[in-house]
C-alpha positions in Angstrom: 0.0 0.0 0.0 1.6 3.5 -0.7 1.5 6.1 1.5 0.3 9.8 0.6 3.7 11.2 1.1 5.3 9.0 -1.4 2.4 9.4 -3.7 3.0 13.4 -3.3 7.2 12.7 -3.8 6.5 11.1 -7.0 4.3 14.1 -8.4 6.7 16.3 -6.8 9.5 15.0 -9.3 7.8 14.7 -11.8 7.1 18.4 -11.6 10.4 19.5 -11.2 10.0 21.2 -8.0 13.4 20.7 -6.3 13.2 21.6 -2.7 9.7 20.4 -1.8 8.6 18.0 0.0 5.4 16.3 1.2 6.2 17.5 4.3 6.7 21.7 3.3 2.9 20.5 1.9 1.8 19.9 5.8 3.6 22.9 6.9 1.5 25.1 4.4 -1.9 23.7 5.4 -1.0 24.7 8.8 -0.3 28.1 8.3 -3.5 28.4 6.2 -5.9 26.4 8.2 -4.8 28.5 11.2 -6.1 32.0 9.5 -9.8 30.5 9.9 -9.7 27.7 12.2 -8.7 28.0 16.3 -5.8 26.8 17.2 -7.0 23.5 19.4 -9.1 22.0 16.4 -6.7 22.5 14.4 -4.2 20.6 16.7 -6.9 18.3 16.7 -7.3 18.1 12.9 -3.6 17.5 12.6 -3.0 14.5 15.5 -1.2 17.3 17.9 -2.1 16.5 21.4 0.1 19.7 22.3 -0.6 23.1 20.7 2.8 23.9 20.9 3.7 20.8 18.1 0.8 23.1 15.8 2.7 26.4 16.4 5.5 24.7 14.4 3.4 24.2 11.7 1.8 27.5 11.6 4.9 29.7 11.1 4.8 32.1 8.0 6.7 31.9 4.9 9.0 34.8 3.8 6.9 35.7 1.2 3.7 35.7 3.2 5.0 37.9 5.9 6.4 40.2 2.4 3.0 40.3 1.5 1.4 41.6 4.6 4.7 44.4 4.7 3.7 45.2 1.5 -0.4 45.8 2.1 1.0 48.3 4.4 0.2 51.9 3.4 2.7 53.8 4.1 0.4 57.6 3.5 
């Protein structure tokens, strides 16, 4: 039986995206599940029986925290 991360990996190569991982995929439903969702379902959601396990996952990305510099206005 194949498990979803391999099944991700093998679309992953065939896309070319060098870098990724199934993993970075986890990471970035974190950080956008956490914008609508509160914090302890999402923990639940994801198998964290500590909230601080789903803080790691909901870190921004450089170019998310970019984006919210740049909505910014700086009148």
């Amino acid at each position: 039986m194949l498990h979803i991360p391999h099944i991700l990996q093998k679309y992953i190569r065939l896309a070319k995206l060098e870098g990724f991982s199934a993993h970075d995929l986890r990471h970035r439903f974190g950080y956008v599940m956490a914008e609508r969702t509160p914090l302890h379902r999402l923990a639940q959601i994801m198998g964290h029986d500590n909230l601080n396990t789903t803080m790691i996952y909901v870190r921004a990305t450089q170019e998310d925290l970019q984006g919210e510099v740049e909505k910014i206005a700086w009148n």
